[in-house]
N, C-alpha and C positions, 0 to 999 in steps of 0.2 A: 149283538151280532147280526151282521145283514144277511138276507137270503142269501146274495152269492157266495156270503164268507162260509156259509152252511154247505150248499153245493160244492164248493170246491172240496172244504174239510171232509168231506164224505168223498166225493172222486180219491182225496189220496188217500185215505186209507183203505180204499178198493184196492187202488192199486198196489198198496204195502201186502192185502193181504191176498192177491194174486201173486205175487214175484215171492212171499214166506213160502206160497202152498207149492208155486214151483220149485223154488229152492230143498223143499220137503222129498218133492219125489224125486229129485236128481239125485239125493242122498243116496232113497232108498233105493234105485236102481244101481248106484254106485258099489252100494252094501253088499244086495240081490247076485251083484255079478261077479262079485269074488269068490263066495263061495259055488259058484257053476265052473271055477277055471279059468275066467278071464283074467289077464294081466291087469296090470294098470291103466297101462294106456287105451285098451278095451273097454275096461270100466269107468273113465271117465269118457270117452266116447259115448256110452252107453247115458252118463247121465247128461251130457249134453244133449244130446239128442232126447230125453225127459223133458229137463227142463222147457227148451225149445216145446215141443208139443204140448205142455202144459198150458206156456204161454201165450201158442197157437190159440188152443182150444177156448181161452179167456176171452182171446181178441174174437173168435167166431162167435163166442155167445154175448160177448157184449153188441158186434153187429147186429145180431139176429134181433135182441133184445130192445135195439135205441130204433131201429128201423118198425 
């Protein structure tokens, strides 16, 4: 296996397991917000907007990080 085939295989399962760990918290905000009252449509709002800043939060520290 060539270094790049090494580098890349690692790049994707970073990013397998940033989009699992977003997927994760979208759930549990999805979960979190039912029992507060929220409808449906609240609580998947609620987990998009997770996801999304999860995946925010990836892309900032992978900037911070490669820079």
């Amino acid at each position: 296996m060539t270094q790049l085939a090494v580098v890349l295989l690692a790049i994707a399962i970073a990013i397998a397991l940033v989009v699992v760990v977003a997927i994760l918290a979208a759930a549990a905000a999805a979960v979190l917000a039912r029992p507060d009252g929220a409808g449906y449509p609240s609580a998947l709002t609620r987990a998009g907007a997770a996801f999304a800043a999860t995946l925010m939060l990836a892309a900032a520290l992978t900037t911070l990080f490669a820079s």
